[in-house]
C-alpha positions in Angstrom: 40.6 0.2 -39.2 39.9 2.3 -42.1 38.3 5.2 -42.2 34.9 5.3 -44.2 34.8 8.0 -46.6 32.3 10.5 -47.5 31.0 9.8 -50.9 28.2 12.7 -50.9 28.2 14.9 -54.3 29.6 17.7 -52.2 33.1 15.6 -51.5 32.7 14.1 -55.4 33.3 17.6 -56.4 35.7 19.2 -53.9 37.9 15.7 -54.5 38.0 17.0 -58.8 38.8 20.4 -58.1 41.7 19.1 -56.2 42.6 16.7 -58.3 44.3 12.8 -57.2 47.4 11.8 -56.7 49.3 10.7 -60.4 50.4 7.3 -58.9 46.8 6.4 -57.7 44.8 7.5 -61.0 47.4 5.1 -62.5 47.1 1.9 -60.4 43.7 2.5 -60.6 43.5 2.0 -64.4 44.8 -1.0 -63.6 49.1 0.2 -65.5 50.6 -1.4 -62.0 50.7 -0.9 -58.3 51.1 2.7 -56.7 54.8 1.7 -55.8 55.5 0.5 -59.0 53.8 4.1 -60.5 55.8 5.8 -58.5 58.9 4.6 -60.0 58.2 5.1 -63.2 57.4 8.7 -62.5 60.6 8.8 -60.4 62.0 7.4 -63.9 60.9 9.9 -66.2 58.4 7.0 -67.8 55.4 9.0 -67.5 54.4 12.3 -68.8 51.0 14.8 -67.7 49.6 16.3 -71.0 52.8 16.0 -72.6 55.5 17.4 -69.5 57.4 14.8 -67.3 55.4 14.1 -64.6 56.8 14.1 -61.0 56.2 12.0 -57.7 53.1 13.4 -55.9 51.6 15.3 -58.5 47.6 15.9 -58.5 46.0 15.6 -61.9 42.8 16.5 -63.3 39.3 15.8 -65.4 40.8 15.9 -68.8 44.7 15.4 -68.2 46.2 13.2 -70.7 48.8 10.7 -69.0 51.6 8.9 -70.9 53.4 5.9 -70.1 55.4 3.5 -71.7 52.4 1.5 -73.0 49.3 3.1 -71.9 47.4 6.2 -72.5 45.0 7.2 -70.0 42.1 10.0 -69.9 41.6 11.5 -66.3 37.9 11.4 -65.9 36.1 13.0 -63.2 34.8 11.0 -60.0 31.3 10.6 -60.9 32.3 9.5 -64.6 34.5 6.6 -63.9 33.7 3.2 -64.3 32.9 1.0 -61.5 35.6 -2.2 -61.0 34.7 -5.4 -62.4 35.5 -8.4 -60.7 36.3 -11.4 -61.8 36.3 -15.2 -59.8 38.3 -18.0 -61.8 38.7 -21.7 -60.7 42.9 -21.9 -61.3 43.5 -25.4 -62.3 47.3 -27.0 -61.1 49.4 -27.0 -63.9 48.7 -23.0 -64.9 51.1 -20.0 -63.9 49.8 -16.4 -62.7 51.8 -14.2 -64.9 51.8 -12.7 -68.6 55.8 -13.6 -68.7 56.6 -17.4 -69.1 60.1 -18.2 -70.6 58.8 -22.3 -71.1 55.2 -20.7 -72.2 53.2 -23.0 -69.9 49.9 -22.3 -69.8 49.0 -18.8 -68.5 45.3 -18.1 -67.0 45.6 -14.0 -68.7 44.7 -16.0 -71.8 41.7 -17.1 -70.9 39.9 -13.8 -69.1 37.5 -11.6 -71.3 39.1 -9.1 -73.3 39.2 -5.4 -72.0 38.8 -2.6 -73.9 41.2 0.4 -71.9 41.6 -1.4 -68.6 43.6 -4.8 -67.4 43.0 -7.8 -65.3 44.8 -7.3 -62.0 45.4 -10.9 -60.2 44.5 -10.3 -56.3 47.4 -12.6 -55.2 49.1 -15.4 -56.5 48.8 -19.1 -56.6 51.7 -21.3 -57.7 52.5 -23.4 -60.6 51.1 -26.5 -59.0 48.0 -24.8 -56.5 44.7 -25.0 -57.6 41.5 -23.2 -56.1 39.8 -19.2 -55.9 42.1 -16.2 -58.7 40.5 -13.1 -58.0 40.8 -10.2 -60.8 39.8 -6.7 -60.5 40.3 -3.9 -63.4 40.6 -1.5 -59.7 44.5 -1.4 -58.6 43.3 0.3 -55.4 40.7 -2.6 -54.9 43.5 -4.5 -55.6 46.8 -3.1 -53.3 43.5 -3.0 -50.8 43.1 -6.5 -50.7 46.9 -7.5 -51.5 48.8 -5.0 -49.1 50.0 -6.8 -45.6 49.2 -4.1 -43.8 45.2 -4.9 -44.1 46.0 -8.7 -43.2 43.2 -9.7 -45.4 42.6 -14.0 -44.8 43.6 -16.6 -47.1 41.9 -20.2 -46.6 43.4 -23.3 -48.3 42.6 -26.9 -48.2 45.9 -28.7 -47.9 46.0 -32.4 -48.1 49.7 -33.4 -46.6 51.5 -36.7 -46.9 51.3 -38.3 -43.5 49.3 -36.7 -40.7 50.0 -33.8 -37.7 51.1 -33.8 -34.2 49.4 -31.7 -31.7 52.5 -30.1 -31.0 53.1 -29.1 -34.7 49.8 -28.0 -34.8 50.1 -25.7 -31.4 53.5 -24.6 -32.9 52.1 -23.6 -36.6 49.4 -21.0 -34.8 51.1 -20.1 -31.5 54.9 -19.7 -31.7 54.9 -19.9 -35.0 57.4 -21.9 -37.7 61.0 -20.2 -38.8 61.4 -19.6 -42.5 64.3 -18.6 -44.3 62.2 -15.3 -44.6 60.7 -15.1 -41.5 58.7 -16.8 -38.8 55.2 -17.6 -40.3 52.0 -17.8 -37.5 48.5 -19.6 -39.0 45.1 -17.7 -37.7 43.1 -20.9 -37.8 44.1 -24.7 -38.4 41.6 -27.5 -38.0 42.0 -31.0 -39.0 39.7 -32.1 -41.7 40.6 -35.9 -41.4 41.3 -38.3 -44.5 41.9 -41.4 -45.4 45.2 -43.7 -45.3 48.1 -41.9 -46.0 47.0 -38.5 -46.8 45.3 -35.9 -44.6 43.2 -32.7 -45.1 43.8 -29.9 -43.1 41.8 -26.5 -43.4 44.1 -23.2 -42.7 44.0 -19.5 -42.5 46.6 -17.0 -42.9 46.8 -13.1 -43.1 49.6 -13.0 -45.7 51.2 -14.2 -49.5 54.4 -15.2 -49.5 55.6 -16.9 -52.2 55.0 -20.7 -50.9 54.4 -19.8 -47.4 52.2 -22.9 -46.9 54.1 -25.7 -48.8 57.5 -24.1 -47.6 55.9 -24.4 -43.9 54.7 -28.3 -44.1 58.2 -28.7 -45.7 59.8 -27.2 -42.2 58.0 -29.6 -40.2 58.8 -32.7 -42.4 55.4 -33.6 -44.2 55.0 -33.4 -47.8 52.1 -31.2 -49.3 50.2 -33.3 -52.2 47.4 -30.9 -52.9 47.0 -26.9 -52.1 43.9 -25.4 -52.9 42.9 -21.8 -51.8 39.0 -21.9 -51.1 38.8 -18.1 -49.7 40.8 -14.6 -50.1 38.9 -12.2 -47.5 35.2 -12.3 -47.8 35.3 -14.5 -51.1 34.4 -17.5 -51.1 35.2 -20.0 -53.8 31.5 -20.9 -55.0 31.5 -25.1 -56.1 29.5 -24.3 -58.9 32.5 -22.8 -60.2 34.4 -25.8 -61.8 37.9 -26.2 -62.5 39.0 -23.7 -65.3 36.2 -21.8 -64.9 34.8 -18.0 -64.1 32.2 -16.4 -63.2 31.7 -12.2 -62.5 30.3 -11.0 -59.9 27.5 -8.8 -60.3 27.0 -5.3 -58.7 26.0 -6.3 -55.9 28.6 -8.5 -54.7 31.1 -5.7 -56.1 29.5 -3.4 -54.2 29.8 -5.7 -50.7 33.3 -6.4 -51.6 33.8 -1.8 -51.8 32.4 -1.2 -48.6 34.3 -4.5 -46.4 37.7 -2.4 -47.9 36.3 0.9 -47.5 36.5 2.6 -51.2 33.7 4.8 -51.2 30.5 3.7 -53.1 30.2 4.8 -56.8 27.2 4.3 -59.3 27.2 0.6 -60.5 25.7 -0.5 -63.8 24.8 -4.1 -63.9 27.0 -6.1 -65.7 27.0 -9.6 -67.2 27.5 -12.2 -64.2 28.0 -15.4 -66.3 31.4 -14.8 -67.7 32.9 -18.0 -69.0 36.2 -18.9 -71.0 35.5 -20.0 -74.6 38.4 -22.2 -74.6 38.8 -23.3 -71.1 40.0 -27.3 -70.8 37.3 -29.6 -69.5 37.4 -30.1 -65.7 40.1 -33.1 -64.6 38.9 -35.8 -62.8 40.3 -35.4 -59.0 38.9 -36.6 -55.9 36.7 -34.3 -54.3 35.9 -35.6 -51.2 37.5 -32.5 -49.4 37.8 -29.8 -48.9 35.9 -29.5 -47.5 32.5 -31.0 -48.0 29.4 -29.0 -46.5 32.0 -27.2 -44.5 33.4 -25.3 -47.3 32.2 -21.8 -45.9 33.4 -20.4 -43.0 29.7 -19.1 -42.0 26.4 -20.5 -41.8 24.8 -21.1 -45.3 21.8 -19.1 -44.3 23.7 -16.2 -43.4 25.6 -15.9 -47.1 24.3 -13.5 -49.6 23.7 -14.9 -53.0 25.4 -12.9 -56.1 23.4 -12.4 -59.1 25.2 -15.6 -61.0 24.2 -18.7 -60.3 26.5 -20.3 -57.7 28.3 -17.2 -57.1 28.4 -15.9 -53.6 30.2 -14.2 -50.8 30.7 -14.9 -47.7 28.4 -13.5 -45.4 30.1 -11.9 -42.6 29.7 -9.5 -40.0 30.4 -5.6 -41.2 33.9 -5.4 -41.1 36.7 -3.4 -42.7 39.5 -5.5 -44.5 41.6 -7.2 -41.9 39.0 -6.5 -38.9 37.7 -9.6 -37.1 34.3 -10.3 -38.1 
């Protein structure tokens, strides 16, 4: 469990007289991860107010940092800004990257512009997966949510070719099912039933490896003919959030999302909570009878605070740090 820290203006101002970490001021303006930082410093790619910088270094209110493509201003604790977020409904057919050699289409294009920050995607969803993209502007909200060592829960809906045995479903969250990289265990698998050939399935899992869940049906025979992620910790997907869509979360639900991670709270301005694409494609028609009707939400409906935006919510859950059982 992580420890909650101290965000009185006493610890504000004995954390800027000694200074952060270079690597973390970094992924926190959103250049990259803290491991990738650290390689570029190990690199000679970034430079502290016009010296090479070096692994562990502390920097300071009003160092100027250098990197390949970025400039950034160290500003002091109580001047930063606080982390948007951002939830988009990914539709099947986009990709989660900036870098496409066959330039599909690519769901960066379609966020709000940033003026000195970037979107971070919180976790991936394949070429053909649909369902909740998270984005943050905060790399450490980010690696907090993204790092296996918090075991933060994914939900998908997965609608599979053919239907379960009870021993495949004892085997998926008990002994778990061999991959090439490594046994993979479920938390939670419930059937969701269907109709004729196809099946719905509801599952939870505490890590992102690249196809985990279609690689796992694949291991047990069964064809996966729709993946849609529904959840990624507390956040839900909200339905009023339509296919190719977004929506921000206002302070509130920021806020909510800082403490379940544990970064200390910082002053929040409101911001605008009904972010949409200009451009985004009209939803497809797709059946919608799951996932997975009024059970979309792991909780009660009465027990789920409402975000600002209409539609937008997360999931009410007992206080809990990222990867504690609620």
């Amino acid at each position: 469990m992580m420890k909650k820290i101290d965000s009185s203006t006493d610890n504000i101002d004995k954390l800027n007289e000694q200074g952060e970490k270079l690597q973390k001021v970094l992924a926190q303006a959103g250049v990259g991860s803290r491991r990738e930082m650290e390689e570029w410093i190990a690199a000679g790619r970034v430079t502290v107010n016009g010296e090479p910088a070096t692994v562990g270094m502390r920097v300071f209110e009003g160092d100027l940092l250098r990197t390949d493509k970025r400039t950034v201003h160290v500003k002091a604790q109580a001047d930063k800004e606080p982390p948007r977020v951002l939830l988009y409904h990914k539709q099947e057919g986009e990709i989660v990257s900036r870098d496409d050699p066959e330039n599909r289409t690519n769901v960066f294009e379609k966020l709000p512009t940033l003026r000195g920050m970037k979107w971070i995607a919180i976790g991936r969803l394949d070429f053909n997966t649909s369902g909740l993209l998270v984005f943050t502007t905060s790399g450490e909200l980010a690696n907090r949510l993204m790092h296996p060592r918090f075991e933060v829960e994914r939900e998908y809906a997965v609608r599979v070719q053919g239907q379960m045995t009870p021993e495949q479903m004892r085997q998926m969250t008990k002994e778990g099912i061999a991959l090439e990289d490594g046994n993979v265990i479920f938390e939670k698998l419930t059937d969701e039933g269907g109709e004729g050939f196809n099946h719905w399935y509801r599952l939870v899992l505490k890590e992102g490896r690249n196809r985990v869940v279609r690689r796992t049906f694949e291991a047990l025979g069964l064809t996966v003919s729709r993946l849609m992620r529904v959840r990624f910790g507390i956040i839900n997907l909200p339905p009023s959030i339509k296919r190719g869509k977004m929506a921000e979360l206002g302070t509130g639900e920021v806020q909510m999302i800082l403490d379940w991670v544990g970064i200390p709270s910082q002053p929040l301005e409101e911001i605008d909570t009904n972010v949409s694409a200009p451009d985004a494609a009209r939803e497809p028609k797709h059946n919608t009878r799951s996932p997975f009707g009024k059970k979309h939400s792991s909780e009660p409906a009465k027990s789920r605070p409402r975000a600002s935006a209409k539609g937008v919510f997360v999931a009410g859950r007992k206080k809990t740090k990222a990867g504690g059982k609620a």
